[in-house]
C-alpha positions in Angstrom: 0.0 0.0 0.0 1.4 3.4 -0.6 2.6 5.0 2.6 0.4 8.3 2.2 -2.7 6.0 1.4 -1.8 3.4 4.4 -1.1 6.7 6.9 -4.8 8.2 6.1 -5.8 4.7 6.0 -4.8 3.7 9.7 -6.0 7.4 10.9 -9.7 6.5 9.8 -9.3 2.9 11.6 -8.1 4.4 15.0 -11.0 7.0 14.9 -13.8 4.4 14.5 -11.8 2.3 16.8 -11.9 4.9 19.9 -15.4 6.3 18.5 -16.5 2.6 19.0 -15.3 1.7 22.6 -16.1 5.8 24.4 -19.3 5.7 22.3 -20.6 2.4 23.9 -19.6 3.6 28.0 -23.0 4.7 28.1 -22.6 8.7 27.3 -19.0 7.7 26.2 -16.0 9.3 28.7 -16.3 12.4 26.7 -19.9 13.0 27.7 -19.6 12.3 31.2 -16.6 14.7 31.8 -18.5 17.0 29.9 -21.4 16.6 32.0 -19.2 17.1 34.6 -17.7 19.9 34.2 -21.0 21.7 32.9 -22.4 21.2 36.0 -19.8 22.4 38.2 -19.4 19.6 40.3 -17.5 20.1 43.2 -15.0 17.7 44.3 -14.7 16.9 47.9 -11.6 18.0 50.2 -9.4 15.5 51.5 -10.2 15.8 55.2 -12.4 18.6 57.6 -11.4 21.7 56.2 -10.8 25.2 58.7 -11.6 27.6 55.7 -13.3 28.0 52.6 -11.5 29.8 50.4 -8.4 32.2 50.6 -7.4 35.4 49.4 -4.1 35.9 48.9 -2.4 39.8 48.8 0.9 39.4 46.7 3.1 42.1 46.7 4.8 42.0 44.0 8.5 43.2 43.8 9.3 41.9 47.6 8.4 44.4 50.5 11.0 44.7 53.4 10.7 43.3 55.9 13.3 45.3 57.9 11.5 48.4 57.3 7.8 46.5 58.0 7.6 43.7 60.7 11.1 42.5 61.8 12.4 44.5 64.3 15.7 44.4 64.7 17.6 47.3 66.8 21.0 45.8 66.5 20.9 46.3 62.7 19.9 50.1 63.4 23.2 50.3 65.5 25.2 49.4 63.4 23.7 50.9 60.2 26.9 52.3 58.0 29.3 49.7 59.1 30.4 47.0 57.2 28.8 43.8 56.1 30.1 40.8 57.9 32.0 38.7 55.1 30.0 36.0 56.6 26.7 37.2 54.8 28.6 37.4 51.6 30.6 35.0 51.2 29.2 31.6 49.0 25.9 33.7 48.0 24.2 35.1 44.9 22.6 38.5 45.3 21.0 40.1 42.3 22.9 43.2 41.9 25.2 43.8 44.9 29.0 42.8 44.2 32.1 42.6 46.4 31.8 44.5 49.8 28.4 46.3 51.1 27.7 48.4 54.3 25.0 47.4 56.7 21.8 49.8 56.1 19.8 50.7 59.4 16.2 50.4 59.0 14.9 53.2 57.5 11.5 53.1 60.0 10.8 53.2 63.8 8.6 50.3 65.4 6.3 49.7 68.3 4.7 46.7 69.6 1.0 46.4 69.6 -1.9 44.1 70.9 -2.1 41.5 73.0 0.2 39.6 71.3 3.0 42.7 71.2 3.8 42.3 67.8 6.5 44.2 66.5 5.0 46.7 63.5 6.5 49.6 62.2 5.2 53.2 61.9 4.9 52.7 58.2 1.5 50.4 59.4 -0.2 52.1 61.9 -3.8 51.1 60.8 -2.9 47.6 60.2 -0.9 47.7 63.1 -4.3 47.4 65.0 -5.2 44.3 63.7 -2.5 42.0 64.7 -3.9 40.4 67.2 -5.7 38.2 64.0 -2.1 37.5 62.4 0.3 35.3 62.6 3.8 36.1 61.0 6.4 34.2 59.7 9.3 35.6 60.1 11.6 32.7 58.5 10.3 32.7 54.6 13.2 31.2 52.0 12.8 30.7 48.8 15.3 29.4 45.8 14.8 32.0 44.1 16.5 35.6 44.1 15.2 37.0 40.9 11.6 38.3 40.2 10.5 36.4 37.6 11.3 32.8 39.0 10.9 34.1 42.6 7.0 34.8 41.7 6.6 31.6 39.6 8.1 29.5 42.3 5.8 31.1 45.2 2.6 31.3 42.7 3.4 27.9 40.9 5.6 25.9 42.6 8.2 26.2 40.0 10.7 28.7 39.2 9.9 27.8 35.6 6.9 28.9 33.3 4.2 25.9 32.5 3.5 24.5 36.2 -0.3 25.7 37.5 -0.8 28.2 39.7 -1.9 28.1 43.4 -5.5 29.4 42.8 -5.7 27.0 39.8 -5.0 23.7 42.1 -7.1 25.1 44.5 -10.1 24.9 42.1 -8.9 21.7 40.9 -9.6 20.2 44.3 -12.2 21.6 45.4 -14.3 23.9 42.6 -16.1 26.5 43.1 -19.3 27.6 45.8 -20.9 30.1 43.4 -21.7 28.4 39.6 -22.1 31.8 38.0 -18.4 33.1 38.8 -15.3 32.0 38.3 -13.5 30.2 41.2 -10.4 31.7 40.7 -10.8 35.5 40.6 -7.1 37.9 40.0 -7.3 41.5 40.3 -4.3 43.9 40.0 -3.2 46.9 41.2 0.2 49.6 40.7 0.0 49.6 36.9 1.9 46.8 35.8 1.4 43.2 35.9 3.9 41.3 38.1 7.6 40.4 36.3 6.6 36.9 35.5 3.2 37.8 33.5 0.1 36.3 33.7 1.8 33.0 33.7 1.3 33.4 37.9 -2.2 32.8 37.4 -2.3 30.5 34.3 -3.6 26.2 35.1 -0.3 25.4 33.5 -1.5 21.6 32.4 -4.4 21.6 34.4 -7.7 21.5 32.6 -7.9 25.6 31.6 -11.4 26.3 33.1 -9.1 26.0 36.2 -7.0 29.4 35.1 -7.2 32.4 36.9 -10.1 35.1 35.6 -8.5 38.6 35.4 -11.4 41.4 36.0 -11.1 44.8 36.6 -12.6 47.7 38.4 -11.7 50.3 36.2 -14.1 50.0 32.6 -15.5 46.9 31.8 -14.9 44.5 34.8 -14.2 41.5 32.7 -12.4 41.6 29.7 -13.8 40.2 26.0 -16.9 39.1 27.7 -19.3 41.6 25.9 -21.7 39.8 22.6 -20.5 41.3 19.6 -22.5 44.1 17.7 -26.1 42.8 16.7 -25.7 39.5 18.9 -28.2 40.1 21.9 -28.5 37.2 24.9 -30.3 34.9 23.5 -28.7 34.7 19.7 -25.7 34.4 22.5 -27.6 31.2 24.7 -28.5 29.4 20.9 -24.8 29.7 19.6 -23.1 28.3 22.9 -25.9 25.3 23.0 -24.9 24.5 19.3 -21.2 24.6 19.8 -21.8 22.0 23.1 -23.8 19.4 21.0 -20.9 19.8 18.4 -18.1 19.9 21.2 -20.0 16.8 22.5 -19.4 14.8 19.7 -16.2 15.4 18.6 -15.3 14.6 22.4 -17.0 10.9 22.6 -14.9 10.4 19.0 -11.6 11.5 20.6 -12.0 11.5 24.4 -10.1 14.7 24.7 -11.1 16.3 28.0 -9.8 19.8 27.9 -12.9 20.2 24.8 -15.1 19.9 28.0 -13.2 22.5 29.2 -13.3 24.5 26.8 -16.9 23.8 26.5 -17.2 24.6 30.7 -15.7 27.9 29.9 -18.4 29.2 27.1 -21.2 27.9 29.7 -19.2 30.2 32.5 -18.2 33.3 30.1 -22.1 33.2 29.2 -23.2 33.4 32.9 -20.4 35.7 33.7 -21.7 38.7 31.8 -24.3 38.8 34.3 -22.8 38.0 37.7 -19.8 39.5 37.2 -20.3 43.6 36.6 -23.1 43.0 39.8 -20.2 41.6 41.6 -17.3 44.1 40.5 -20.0 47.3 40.9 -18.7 49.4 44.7 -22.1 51.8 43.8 -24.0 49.4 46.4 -21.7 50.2 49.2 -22.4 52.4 52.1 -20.4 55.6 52.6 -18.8 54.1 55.9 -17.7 51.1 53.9 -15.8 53.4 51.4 -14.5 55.5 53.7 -13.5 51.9 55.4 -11.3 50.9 53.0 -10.6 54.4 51.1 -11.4 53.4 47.8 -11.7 55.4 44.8 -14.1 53.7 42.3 -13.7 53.6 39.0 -10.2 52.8 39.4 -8.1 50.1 39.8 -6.3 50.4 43.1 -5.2 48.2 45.7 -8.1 49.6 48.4 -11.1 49.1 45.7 -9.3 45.5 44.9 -9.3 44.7 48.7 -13.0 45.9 48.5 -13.7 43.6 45.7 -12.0 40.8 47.4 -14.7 41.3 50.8 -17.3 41.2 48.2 -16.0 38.2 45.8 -15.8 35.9 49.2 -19.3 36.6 50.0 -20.5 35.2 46.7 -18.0 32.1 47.7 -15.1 32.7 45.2 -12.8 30.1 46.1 -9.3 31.8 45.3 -9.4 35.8 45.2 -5.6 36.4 44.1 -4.3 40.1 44.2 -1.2 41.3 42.9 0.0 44.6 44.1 3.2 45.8 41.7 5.5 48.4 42.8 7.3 47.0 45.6 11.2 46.7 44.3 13.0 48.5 46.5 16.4 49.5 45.5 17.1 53.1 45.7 18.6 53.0 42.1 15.8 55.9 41.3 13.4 57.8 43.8 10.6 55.7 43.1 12.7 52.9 44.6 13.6 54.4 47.6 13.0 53.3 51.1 12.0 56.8 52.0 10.0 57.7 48.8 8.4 55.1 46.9 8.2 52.5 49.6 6.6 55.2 51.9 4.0 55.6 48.9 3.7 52.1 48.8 2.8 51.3 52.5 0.6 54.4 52.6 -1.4 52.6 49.7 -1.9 49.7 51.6 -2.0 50.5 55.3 -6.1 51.5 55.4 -7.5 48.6 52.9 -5.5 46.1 54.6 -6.8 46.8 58.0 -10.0 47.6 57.0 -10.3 43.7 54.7 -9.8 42.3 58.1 -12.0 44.3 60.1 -14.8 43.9 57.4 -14.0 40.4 56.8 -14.3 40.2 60.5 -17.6 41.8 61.4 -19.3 39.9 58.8 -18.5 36.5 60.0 -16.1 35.6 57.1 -12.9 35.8 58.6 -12.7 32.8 60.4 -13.7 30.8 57.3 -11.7 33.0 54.6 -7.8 32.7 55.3 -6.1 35.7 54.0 -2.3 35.9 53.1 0.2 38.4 52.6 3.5 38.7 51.2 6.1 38.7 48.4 8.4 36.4 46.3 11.2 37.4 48.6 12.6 40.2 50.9 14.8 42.6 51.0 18.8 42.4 52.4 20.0 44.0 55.1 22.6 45.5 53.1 22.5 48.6 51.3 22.5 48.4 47.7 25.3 49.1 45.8 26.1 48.7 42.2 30.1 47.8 41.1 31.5 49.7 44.4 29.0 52.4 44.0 25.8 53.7 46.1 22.7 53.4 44.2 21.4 57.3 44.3 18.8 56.2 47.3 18.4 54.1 50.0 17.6 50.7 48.6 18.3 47.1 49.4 18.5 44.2 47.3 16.5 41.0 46.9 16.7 38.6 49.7 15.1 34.8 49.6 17.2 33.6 52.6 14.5 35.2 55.2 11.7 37.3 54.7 8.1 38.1 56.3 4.6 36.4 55.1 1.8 36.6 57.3 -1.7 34.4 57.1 -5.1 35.5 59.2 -8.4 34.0 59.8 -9.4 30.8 58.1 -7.9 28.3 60.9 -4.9 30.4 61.3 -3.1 30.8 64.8 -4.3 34.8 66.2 -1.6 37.1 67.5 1.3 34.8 66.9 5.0 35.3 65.3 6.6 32.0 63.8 10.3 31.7 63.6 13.3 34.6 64.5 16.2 35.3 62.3 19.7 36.6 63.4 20.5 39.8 64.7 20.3 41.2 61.6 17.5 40.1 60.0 20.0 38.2 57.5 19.3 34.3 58.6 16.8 32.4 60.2 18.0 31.1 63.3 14.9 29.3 64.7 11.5 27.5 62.6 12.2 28.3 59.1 9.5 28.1 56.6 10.1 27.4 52.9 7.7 28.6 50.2 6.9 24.6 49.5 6.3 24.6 53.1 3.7 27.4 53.4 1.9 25.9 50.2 1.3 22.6 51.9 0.1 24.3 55.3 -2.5 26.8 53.4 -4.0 23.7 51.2 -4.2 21.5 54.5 -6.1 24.5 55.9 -8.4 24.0 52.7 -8.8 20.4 53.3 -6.4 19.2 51.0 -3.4 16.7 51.7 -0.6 18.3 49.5 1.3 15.4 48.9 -2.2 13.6 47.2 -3.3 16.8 45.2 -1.7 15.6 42.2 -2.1 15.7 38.2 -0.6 13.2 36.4 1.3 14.7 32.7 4.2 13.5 31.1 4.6 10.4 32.8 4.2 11.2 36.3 2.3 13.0 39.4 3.2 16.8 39.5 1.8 18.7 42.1 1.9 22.3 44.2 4.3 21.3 46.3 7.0 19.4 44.1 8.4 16.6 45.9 8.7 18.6 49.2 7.0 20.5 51.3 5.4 20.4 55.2 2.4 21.7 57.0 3.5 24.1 59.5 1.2 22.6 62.3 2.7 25.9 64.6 0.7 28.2 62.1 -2.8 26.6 62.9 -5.2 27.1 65.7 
């Protein structure tokens, strides 16, 4: 037989073939996971979960810590001298070279609460709220650039392709509210984070498990409108003939990610309506507003902290922000540890307090754990460039030990994990690594990280890599 004939030959064969055996398992496997998915089934969690859902408050360009939450008054003694070759020596920094002077921190701090945390001025409103935090002080990560420092917090993975925390979230355990997406991103500080949107893509999980980016500035959700002289129900007609299609060609070829896709039309259709009534602040009272000093009509970390209150009501599963802006170098004014970073905290200081409180006075704190940080921290260095002071006060990036901190949703109240050195360098007591703080917040969820898994290429891949431990000292 000639080899072009033979090859189109054999492809017919294997198509009946696999149309045969899925078309006679009742529906066929293509029509069950399509039913499925359409439905929005929700899987069950692993074990008795403490919280529902999380939101998670990324900050994106690594906040300091030294000028924030660990206070550290032998640092601010000897601020100016020189770095102890001992904090050099056999490390990678991103841009500081040879020797470095010791920067004091640039920020007085007071204890507060019960608990007598240690928060600097920079925080004053959130500094009221400790008392429903608890901080780890011990964060490392791998990773000491922005990119794979995000991906590797996000994803699991310093490299792009692995799915993101919000999207094995949903994987495990779906979604409370069928007429939103369970994995909701919003952004603030005018950039999207150093790694893309790759933070918040499913990676090789199914894609109705990606993150959905909305908005609170124009339309809330992006490409979601019906075209010019398409109204709702020519919209309803087209999406039911492209299932009955989809559901075909899946029982022929068994491929599941056409339910998915399938999933998605049936969500972007019911979207159009829940979604601008869920993004809309008009329905908030002037106290709330005043709350959280938002601005509507804009897309800003207080409104996004707003939305978030408002998204967890409705029983959106993940609520992932990303705040950009945070790189702190002192190589321009903007970067400065007293000029951008003061605009920075100032940005936050009021919405984060007032999520908590709001979250709090509602009843959906204790069953909505919220978590802040970045991909890493900063050094206790100053930042210096081939022998030479950047033109500001700045420090470099710092994975070796930084500040996260988690509240409500099962999380211990008024509680500090772990202590680093004298200078804020080193952990020298409990540290946490990012694997490690993945695990704890999915066993918070009622998921066992080491069985969350996906099997693609051959083996199981999951959040937490081949490592990882829950943190049982984080937990009430």
């Amino acid at each position: 037989m000639h080899e072009p004939t033979h090859h189109f030959t054999r492809e017919r064969l294997q198509a009946v073939t696999r149309r045969h055996f899925l078309g006679a398992c009742g529906l066929g496997l293509g029509g069950m996971a399509l039913g499925t998915l359409a439905r929005g089934a929700t899987p069950a969690p692993h074990f008795a979960a403490t919280s529902k859902r999380v939101i998670y408050l990324h900050m994106a360009g690594g906040p300091s810590q030294l000028e924030l939450f660990d206070h550290k008054p032998e640092l601010a003694k000897r601020g100016g001298e020189a770095c102890p070759a001992s904090l050099l020596e056999g490390r990678r920094f991103a841009f500081i070279e040879g020797a470095a002077e010791l920067l004091a921190p640039q920020a007085a701090f007071a204890q507060h609460g019960a608990s007598g945390a240690w928060v600097s001025e920079r925080l004053p409103e959130f500094a009221r709220m400790v008392d429903e935090v608890t901080f780890i002080k011990t964060m490392r990560s791998e990773q000491f650039n922005h990119a794979p420092a995000q991906l590797f917090v996000q994803t699991g993975s310093a490299l792009p392709g692995a799915a993101s925390f919000g999207s094995w979230v949903t994987y495990g355990l779906g979604s409370e509210n069928a007429d939103l997406p369970g994995f909701i991103v919003l952004l603030s500080g005018g950039k999207v984070p150093d790694a893309g949107r790759s933070v918040w893509g499913s990676g090789f999980l199914p894609s109705i498990h990606q993150g959905v980016q909305c908005q609170g500035e124009g339309a809330p959700l992006l490409f979601a409108e019906n075209p010019a002289g398409v109204d709702r129900e020519l919209r309803r007609a087209c999406i039911e003939a492209i299932r009955r299609i989809d559901e075909e060609h899946m029982a022929q070829t068994g491929d599941r990610e056409i339910a998915s896709r399938v999933a998605q039309y049936e969500l972007a259709f019911r979207m159009q309506t829940s979604v601008p009534e869920a993004m809309d602040l008009r329905g908030e009272s002037a106290a709330v507003h005043a709350l959280y000093g938002t601005e509507p009509g804009r897309n800003c970390f207080a409104n996004n902290c707003l939305l978030a209150r408002r998204l967890a009501e409705r029983g959106v599963r993940f609520i992932q922000l990303y705040d950009w802006g945070w790189d702190s170098h002192g190589s321009v004014e903007g970067e400065g540890l007293r000029e951008g970073f003061l605009h920075k905290t100032r940005s936050i200081d009021r919405p984060l307090a007032a999520l908590l409180g709001d979250l709090k006075q509602r009843g959906l704190l204790e069953e909505t754990l919220v978590v802040w940080g970045g991909e890493f921290g900063r050094t206790p260095m100053m930042e210096s460039r081939k022998g030479k002071r950047n033109p500001f006060l700045g420090r470099d990036h710092h994975p070796h030990a930084f500040t996260m901190w988690l509240a409500g949703g099962g999380a211990r109240r008024g509680s500090t994990h772990g202590e680093t050195d004298e200078l804020g360098a080193l952990p020298v007591r409990d540290p946490v690594h990012v694997h490690d703080l993945q695990a704890t917040v999915l066993h918070a969820l009622g998921l066992d990280h080491e069985r969350l898994t996906y099997r693609v290429q051959g083996r199981d891949f999951r959040l937490t890599d081949t490592r990882g431990k829950v943190v049982r000292e984080l937990l009430a």
